[in-house]
N, C-alpha and C positions, 0 to 999 in steps of 0.2 A: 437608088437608095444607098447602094456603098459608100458610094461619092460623098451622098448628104451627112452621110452618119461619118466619116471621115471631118469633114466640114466642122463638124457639130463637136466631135471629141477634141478638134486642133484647136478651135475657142473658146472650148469653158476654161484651159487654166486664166487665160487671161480675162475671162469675165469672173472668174473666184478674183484673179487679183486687184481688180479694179470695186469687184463690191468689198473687201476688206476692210478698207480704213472705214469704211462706213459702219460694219461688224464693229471693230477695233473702237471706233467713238460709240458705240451703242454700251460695250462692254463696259469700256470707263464710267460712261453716265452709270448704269447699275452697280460699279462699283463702289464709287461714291455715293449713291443714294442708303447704299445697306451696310458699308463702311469697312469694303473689303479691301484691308492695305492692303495683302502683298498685290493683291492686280493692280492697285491702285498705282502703287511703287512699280510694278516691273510695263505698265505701260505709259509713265513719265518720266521726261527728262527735265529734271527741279529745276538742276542751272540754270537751263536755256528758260528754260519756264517762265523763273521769278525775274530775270531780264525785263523778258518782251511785257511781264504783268505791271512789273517797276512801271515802266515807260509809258503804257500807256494811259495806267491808272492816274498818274504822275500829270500827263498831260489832262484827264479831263478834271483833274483836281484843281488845276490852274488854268483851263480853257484857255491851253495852248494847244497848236498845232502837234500832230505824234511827231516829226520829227526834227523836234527842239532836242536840243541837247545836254540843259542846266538848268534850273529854277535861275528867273530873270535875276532875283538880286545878287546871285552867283555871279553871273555872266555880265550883268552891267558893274560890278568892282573887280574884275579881271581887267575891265578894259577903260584906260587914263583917261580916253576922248570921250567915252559914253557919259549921258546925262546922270545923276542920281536915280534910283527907282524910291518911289513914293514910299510911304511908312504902309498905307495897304498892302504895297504891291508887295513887299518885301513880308509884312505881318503875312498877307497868302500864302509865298512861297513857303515861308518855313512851318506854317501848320499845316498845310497842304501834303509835303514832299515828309514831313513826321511821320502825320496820320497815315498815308502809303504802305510807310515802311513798315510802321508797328503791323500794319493788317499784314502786307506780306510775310514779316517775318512770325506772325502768330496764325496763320491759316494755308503760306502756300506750302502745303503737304503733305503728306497721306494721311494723316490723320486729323488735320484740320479744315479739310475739305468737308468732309462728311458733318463735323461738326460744322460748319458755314452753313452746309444745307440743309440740318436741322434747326437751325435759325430761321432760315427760309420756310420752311416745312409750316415752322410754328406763328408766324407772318400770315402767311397768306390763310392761317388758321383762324386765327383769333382777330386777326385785324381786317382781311378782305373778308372773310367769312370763307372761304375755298378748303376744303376739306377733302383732299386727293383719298382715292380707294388703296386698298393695299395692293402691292404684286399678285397680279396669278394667272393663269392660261386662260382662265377665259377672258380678261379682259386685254390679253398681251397684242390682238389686233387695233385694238382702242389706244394704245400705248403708242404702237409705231406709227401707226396715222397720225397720233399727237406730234410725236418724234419728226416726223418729214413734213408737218406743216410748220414746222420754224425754221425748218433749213431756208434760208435766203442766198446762198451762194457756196457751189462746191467747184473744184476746179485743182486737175493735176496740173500746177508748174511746173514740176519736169517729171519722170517716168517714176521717182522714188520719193515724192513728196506732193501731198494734198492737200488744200488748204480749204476748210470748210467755216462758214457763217453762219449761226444761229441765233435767233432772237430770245431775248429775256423770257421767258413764259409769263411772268408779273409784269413786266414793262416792256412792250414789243419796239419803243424806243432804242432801247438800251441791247448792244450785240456783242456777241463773241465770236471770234475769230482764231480759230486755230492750227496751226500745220501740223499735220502727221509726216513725220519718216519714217524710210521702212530700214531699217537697222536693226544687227543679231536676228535677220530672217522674222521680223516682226515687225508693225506698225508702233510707232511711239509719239505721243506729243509731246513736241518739239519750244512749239511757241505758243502762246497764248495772249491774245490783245482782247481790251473790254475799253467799247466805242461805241459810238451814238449811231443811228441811222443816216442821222444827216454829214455825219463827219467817217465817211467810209472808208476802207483801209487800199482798196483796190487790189493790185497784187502783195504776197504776203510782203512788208519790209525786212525783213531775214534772208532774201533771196536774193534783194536788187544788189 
C-alpha cells in the first residue's frame, strides 16, 4: 500500500497538469459566455490570436486552402508571368479579405467576444427556436457532457502546448481549433483557426 499511495501522490501532478488546458478552455468559454474581460484578457494572446483568425477566416472566405499566403489578385499582380485574375476573382478577394477584417478588428477581443455570442445566443433564439437554460449546479453535469461531446480532436504537440478541436454547436460542419500554451505559469490561447470538417487542420500550423 506505501508503494501504491507513493505511485499515486508521484502522478497526480502531472495528471492536474495534463487536465488543465482542458480547466483553462472550460474557464474561457464561461468567460466569454458571461462577459468576464479580465479572465477573458489574461487567458488570450490577441496578437497571435487575430493572426491565425485573419488566415483562416481569410481562406474560407475565398475557399482557398489555409496556407495561402495573399488574396489571388494580390499575388497574381506581384507576379509579370502570371495570367490576370477574373473581375470575380478579384471582386471575391477584396470583399472577402474586408469583410474579415472589419469582423476581426470589431469582435477579436475581450469585449467583443461576448458580444459575438450574444448574437449567437439571440440566433439560435428566435431563429432555430433553441432556447439554452441559464448557468447553475444542477444542470453543470448536463454542461460538460455538452462541452466533451464537441470535442473532436485534443492532442499535446509538445509538453507546453495543446491543441484542441471543437465543433460549432449550430453547425457541427463548422470547427475550431485552438492552441493553448502554458506561459507566466498558466494556460493561454495562443491561436485560434475557424475551418470546415472537411478541410481539417491536422497538426496546429503555428508549430510546423
Amino acid at each position: 500500500m506505501p508503494f501504491l499511495l507513493r505511485a499515486v501522490l508521484w502522478m497526480l501532478p502531472f495528471a492536474l497538469f495534463a487536465a488543465s488546458p482542458f480547466a483553462t478552455a472550460w474557464t474561457l468559454k464561461d468567460a466569454i459566455k458571461s462577459g468576464n474581460v479580465p479572465v477573458i484578457n489574461a487567458l488570450v494572446e490577441w496578437d497571435s490570436v487575430r493572426v491565425s483568425l485573419r488566415k483562416s477566416m481569410t481562406a474560407l472566405a475565398l475557399d482557398r486552402p489555409m496556407d495561402f499566403q495573399v488574396p489571388p489578385d494580390v499575388s497574381l499582380a506581384q507576379s509579370s508571368n502570371a495570367p490576370k485574375a477574373g473581375l470575380w476573382q478579384r471582386v471575391k478577394g477584396y470583399f472577402g479579405t474586408a469583410a474579415v477584417e472589419r469582423l476581426i478588428n470589431r469582435y477579436a477581443n475581450a469585449e467583443g467576444l461576448p458580444t459575438l455570442f450574444t448574437y449567437g445566443q439571440a440566433y439560435k433564439r428566435y431563429v432555430k427556436g433553441i432556447d439554452e437554460p441559464p448557468k447553475t449546479m444542477a444542470n453543470l453535469p448536463e454542461r460538460i457532457k455538452e462541452f466533451w461531446s464537441r470535442l473532436r480532436h485534443v492532442e499535446f504537440v509538445t509538453p507546453t502546448a495543446f491543441e484542441i478541436e471543437m465543433a460549432d454547436k449550430t453547425d457541427p460542419t463548422r470547427r475550431f481549433t485552438g492552441l493553448f500554451q502554458f506561459r507566466d505559469m498558466r494556460w493561454k490561447l495562443t491561436q485560434l483557426y475557424v475551418h470546415t470538417a472537411a478541410n481539417p487542420l491536422g497538426r496546429m500550423a503555428a508549430l510546423r
